[in-house]
VOGU-3710 file (C-alpha; in Angstrom, 3 decimals, decimal comma):
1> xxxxxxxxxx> 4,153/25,120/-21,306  3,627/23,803/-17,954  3,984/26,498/-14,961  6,974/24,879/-12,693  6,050/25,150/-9,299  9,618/24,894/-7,916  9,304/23,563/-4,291  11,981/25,966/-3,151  9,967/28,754/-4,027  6,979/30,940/-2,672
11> xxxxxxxxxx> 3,519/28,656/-2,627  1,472/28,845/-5,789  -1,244/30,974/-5,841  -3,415/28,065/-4,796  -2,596/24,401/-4,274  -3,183/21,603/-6,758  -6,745/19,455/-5,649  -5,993/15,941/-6,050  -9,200/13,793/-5,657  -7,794/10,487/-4,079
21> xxxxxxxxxx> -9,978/7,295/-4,047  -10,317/3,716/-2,613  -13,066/1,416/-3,364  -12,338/0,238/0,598  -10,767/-0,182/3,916  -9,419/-3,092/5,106  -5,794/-3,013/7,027  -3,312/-3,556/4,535  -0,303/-1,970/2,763  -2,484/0,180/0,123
31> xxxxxxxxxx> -4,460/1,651/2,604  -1,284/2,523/4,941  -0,009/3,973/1,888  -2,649/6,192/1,108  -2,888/7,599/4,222  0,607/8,134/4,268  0,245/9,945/0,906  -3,031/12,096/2,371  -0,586/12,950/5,572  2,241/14,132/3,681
41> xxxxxxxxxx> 1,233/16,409/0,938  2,653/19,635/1,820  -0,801/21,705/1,891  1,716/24,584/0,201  1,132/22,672/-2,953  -1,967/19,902/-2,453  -5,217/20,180/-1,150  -6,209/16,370/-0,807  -9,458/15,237/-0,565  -10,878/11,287/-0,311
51> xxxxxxxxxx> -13,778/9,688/-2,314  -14,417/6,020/-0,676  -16,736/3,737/-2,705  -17,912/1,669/0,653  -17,598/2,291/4,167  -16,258/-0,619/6,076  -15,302/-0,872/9,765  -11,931/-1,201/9,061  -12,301/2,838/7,923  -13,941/3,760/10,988
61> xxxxxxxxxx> -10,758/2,156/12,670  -8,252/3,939/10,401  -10,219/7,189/11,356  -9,391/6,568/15,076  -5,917/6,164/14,543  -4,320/9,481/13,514  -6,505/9,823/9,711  -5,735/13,656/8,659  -8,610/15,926/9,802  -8,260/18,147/7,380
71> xxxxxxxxxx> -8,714/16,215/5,155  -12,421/15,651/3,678  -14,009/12,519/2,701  -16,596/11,345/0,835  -18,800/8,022/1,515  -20,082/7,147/-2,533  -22,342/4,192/-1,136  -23,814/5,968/1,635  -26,981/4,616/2,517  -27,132/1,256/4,277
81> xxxxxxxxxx> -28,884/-0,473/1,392  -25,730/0,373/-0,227  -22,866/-1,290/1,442  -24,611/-3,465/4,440  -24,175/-6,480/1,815  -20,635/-5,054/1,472  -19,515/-5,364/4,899  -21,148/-8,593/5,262  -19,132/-9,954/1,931  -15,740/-8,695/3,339
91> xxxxxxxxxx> -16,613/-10,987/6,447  -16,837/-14,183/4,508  -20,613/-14,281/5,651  -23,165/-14,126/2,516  -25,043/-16,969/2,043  -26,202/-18,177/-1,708  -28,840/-16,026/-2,075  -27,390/-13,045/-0,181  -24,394/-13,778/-3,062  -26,643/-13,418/-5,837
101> xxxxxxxxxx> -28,508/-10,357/-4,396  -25,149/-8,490/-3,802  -24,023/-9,261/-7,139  -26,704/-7,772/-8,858  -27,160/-4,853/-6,854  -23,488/-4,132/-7,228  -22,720/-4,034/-10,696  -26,380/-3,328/-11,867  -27,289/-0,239/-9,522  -24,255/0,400/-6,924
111> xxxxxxxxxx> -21,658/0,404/-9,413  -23,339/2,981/-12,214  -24,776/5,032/-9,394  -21,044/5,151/-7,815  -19,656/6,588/-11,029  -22,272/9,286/-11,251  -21,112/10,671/-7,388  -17,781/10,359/-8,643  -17,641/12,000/-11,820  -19,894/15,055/-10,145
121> xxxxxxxxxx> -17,327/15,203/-7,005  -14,130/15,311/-9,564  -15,549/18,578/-10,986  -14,287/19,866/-8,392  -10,718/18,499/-8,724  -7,788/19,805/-10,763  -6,597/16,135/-11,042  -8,137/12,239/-9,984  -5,538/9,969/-8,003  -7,443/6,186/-8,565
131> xxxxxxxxxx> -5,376/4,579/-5,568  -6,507/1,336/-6,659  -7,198/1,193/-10,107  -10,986/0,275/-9,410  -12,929/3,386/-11,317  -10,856/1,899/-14,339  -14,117/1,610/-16,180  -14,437/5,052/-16,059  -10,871/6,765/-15,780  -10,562/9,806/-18,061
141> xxxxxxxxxx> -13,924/11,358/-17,904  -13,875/14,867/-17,750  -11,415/17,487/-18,659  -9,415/17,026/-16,017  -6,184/14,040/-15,796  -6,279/11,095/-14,068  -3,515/8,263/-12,118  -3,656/5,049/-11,641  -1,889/3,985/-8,908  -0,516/0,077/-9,323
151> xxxxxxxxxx> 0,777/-1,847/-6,257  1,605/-4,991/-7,552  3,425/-6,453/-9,899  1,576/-6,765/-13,106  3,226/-10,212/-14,242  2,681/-12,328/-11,019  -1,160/-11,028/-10,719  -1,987/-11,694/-14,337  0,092/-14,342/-15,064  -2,343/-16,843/-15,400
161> xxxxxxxxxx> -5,312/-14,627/-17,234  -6,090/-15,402/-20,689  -5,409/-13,403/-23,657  -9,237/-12,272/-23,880  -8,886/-10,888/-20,109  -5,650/-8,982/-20,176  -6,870/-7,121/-23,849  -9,486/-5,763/-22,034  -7,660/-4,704/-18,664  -4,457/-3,325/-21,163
171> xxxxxxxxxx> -7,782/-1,153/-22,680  -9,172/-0,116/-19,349  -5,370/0,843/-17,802  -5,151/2,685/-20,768  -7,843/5,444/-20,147  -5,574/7,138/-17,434  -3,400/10,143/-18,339  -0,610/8,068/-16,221  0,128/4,690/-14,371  1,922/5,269/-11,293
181> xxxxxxxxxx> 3,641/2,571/-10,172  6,191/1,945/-6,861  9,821/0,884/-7,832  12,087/0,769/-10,843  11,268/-3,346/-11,231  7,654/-2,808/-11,141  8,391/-0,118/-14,166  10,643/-2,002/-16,277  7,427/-4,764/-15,721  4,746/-2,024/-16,796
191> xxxxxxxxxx> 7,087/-1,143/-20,172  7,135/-4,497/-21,660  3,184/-5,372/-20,429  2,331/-1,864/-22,219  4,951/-2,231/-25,258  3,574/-0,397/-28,222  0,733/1,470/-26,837  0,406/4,863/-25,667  0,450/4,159/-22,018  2,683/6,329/-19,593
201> xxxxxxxxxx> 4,423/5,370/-16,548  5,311/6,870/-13,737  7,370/7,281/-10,881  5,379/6,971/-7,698  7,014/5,142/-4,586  5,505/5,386/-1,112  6,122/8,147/1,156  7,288/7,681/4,282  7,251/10,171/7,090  10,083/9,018/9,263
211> xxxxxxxxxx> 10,301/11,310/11,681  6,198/10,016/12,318  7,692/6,503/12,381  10,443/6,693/14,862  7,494/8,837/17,393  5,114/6,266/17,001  8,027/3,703/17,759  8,215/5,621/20,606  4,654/4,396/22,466  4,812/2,239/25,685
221> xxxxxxxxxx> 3,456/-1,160/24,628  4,077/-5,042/26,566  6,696/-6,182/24,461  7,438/-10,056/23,475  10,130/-12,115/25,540  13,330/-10,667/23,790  15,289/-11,396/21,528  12,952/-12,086/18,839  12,540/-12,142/15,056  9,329/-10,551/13,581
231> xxxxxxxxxx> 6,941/-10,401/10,662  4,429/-7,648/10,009  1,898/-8,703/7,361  -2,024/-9,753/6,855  -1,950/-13,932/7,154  -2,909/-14,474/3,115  -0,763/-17,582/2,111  -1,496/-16,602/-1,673  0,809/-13,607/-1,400  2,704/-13,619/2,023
241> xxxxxxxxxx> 3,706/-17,254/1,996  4,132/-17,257/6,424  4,594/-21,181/5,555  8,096/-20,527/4,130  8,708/-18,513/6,956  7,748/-20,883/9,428  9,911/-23,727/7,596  12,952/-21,514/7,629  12,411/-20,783/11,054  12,312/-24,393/12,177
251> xxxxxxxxxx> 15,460/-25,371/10,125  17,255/-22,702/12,484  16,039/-23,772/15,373  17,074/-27,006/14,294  20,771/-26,410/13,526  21,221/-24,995/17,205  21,342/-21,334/16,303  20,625/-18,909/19,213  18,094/-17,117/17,895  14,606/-15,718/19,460
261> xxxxxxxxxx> 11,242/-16,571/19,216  9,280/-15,472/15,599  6,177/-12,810/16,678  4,065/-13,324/13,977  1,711/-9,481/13,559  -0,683/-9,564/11,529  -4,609/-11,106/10,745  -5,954/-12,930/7,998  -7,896/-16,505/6,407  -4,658/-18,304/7,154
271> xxxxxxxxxx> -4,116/-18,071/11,098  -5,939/-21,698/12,000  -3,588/-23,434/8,964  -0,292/-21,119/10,010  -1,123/-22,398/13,937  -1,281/-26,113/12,624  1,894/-25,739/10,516  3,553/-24,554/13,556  2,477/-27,493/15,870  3,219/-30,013/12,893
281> xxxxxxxxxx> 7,060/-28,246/12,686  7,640/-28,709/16,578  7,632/-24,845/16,723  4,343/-23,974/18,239  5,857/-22,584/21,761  8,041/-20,364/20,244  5,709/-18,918/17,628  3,690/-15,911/18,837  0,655/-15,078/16,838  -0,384/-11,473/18,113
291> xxxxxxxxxx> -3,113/-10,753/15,623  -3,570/-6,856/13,921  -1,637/-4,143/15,521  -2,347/-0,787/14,225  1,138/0,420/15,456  3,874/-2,386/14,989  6,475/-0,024/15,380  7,934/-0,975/18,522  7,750/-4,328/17,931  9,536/-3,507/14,840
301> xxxxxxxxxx> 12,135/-1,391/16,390  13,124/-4,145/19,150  12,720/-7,160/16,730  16,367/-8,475/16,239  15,731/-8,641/12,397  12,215/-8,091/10,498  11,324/-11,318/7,716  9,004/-10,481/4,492  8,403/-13,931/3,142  6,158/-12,753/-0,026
311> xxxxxxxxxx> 5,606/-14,424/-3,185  4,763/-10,774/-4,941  4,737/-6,904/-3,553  5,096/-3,639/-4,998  6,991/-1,446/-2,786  6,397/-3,127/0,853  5,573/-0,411/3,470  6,857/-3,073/6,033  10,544/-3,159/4,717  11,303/0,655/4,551
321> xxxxxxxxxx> 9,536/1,229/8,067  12,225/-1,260/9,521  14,728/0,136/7,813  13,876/3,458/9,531  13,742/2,301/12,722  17,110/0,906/11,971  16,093/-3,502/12,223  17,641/-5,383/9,571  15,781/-6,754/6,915  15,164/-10,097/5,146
331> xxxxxxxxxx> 13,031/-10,659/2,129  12,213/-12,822/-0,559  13,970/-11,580/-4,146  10,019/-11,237/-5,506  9,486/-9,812/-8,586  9,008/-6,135/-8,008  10,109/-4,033/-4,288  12,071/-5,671/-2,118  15,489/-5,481/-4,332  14,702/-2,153/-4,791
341> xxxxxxxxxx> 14,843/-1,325/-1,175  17,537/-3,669/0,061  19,910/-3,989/-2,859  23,334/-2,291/-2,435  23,340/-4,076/1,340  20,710/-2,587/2,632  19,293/-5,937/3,794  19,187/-9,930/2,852  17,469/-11,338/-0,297  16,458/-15,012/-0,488
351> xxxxxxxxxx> 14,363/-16,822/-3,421  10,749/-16,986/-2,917  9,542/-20,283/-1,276  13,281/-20,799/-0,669  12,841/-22,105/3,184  16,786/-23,267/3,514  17,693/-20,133/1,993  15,659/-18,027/4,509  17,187/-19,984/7,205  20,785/-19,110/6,011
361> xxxxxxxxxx> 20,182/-15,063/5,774  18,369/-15,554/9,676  21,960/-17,127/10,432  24,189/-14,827/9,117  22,496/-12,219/10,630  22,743/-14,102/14,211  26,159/-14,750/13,845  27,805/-11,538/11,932  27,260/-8,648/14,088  28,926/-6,750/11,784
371> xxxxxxxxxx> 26,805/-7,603/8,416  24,007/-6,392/10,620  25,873/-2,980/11,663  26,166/-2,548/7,900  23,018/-3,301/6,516  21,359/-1,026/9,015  23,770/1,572/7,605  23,005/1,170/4,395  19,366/0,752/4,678  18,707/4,198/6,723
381> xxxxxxxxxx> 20,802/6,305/3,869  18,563/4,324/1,486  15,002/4,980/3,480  15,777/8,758/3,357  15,280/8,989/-0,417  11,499/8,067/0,387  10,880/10,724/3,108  8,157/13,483/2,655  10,460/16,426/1,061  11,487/13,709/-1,763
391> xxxxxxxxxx> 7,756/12,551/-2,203  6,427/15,939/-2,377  8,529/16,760/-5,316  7,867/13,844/-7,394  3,925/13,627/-6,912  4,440/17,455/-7,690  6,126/16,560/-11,001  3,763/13,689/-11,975  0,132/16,363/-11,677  2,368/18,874/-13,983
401> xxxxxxxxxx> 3,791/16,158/-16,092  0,122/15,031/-16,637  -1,877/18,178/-16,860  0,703/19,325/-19,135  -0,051/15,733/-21,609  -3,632/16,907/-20,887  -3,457/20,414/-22,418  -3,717/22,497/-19,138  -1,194/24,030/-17,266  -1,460/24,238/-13,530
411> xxxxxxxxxx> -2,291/27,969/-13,887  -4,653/26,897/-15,870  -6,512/24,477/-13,699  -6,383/26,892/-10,979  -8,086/29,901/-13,022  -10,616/27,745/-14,648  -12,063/24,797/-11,959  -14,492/26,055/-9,108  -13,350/25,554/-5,586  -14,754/22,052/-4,354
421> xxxxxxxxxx> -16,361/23,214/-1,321  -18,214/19,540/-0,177  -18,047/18,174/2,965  -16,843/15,447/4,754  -19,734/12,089/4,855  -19,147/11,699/8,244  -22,677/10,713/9,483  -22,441/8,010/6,874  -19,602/6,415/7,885  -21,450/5,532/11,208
431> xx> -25,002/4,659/9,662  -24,689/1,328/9,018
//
């Protein structure tokens, strides 16, 4: 039987080492999740460490802004011949022949050589937490459990794979001790993709330190003209769909509605064809495109209402964070996340692609001060159920839930698993 570590209780005798990992950095949602997750782990009960297949610039950037020191990481693909090609991939830059040449070094000497680090590094690890699902080839090596962590709805992303390709991926998903996955939608989803196979699902919703929020919403930055409506996410029309948005937007403008200009935060492939869609609309001088900001929380917390316009999520970061700094919320009704934020009136759901729709919640919200007085009520109790304390207790749940399906009982895993006493890769992360 599994030793309960009861969170109200004295500190076990030593906390539970949870190997983390991300193939990369870039600056979206899964990587603001993770380091919420590495940030919030009461060190009572976790001892976190980070494995990170390639180092990018975008991690040396996450490093600079507020990345917990005590918490080591691990560079996999540490020389330069490693991840140079890498780096230059992520910037859209290879030419033919660089293509070909990262593509075999990748999956014919990276990749295997990758696996080896990784495997030797988990040794060390009373658990593996596989943030992104990419060491699926190899999940459940070693006596010790693994999660998968999911972030997106599994019927939108492989909607359009053949039979052949999701047999294999249901094969590979099926090597971890769990699935973790973000909201009740995206686990009803998981049930019927995994019906009548062994797979388990979990409970695993972001964290979100809210107290850390409302600080950082705190910092002195040149705000936009006010009022003003904002968006927070990277410009990628295949998932964020900014062109609904900016349809939406003009229909309001165009039925005389007093309402702000739309501050647009956020980089991506899409900027030049969002920028044209704006001019083409007749909207161009009221729509600000401000780029990345690695703190949007005070342009959050002043926005008069914060729009998610995807076509797919899991459990968007962007919505809860508003809803903690107390903005009301619109978002598309997408598959999995933002219902199961914003139901119960916690904020405004629209179809996807539904620009006339959009423009009616934006309305309503202009004109009923009292719908938005209530929907910021309803969406700060709501946001509390995701703060640290909460979190805590379910990852808590999920590592003895697992080790417990794996034969081991935390006591177990504490007695019987050397202390993983590795450093951080730091001079790595620079060498490039």
């Amino acid at each position: 039987m599994t030793e309960r570590l009861d969170p109200a209780s004295s500190a076990p005798a030593r906390p539970l080492r949870i190997l983390f990992h991300l193939d990369d950095f870039g600056r979206g949602g899964t990587e603001t999740a993770l380091i919420a997750w590495l940030a919030a782990l009461d060190r009572r009960w976790f001892e976190p460490s980070l494995a990170v297949t390639f180092p990018t610039d975008d991690f040396d950037h996450w490093r600079a802004q507020g990345f917990p020191a005590d918490v080591p990481v691990h560079i996999l693909a540490s020389s330069p011949w490693m991840h140079r090609l890498h780096q230059t991939q992520r910037e859209r830059k290879l030419g033919f022949g660089e293509k070909l040449l990262f593509k075999l070094l990748t999956h014919g000497a990276i990749r295997p050589m990758v696996a080896r680090r990784f495997l030797k590094l988990a040794r060390g690890a009373d658990a593996v937490c596989d943030f992104d699902l990419t060491f699926r080839r190899i999940a459940g090596r070693g006596s010790i459990p693994w999660l998968g962590v999911s972030h997106y709805s599994f019927s939108v992303r492989w909607a359009q794979k053949s039979a052949a390709y999701l047999s294999r991926r249901i094969r590979q998903l099926e090597r971890y001790t769990a699935i973790g996955v973000l909201a009740p939608a995206m686990r009803r989803e998981a049930e019927r993709f995994f019906a009548g196979r062994s797979t388990t699902i979990v409970d695993l919703p972001n964290v979100f330190d809210l107290d850390d929020i409302r600080r950082r919403a705190d910092a002195e930055v040149e705000l936009p003209a006010m009022p003003y409506i904002v968006c927070s996410a990277r410009l990628d029309e295949g998932q964020k769909d900014h062109r609904t948005l900016l349809r939406a937007y003009a229909l309001v403008r165009s039925r005389g509605v007093a309402v702000g200009d739309l501050v647009l935060l956020g980089e991506g492939p899409a900027r030049g064809a969002l920028e044209g869609l704006a001019a083409e609309l007749g909207i161009a001088p009221f729509v600000r495109f401000l780029g990345f900001c690695s703190n949007p929380f005070p342009y959050v917390r002043a926005a008069d209402m914060l729009i998610l316009s995807s076509r797919y999520e899991g459990l968007p970061m962007v919505l809860a964070e508003a809803m903690a700094l107390g903005t009301p919320v619109i978002a598309t009704d997408c598959p999995t996340g933002p219902r199961d934020l914003l139901g119960d009136g916690a904020g405004l759901l629209v179809a996807p692609g539904d620009a006339e729709g959009m423009a009616d919640a934006i309305e309503r919200f202009v004109v009923d001060p009292v719908l938005r007085e209530a929907s910021v009520r309803n969406a700060t109790a709501k946001v509390e159920t995701l703060a640290p304390p909460s979190a805590n207790r379910r990852m808590l749940s999920v590592m003895e839930s697992m080790m417990s399906r794996s034969g081991r009982s935390a006591a177990q895993e504490q007695q019987s698993i050397p202390a993983m006493h590795a450093r951080a890769d730091n001079e790595h992360i620079s060498a490039r």
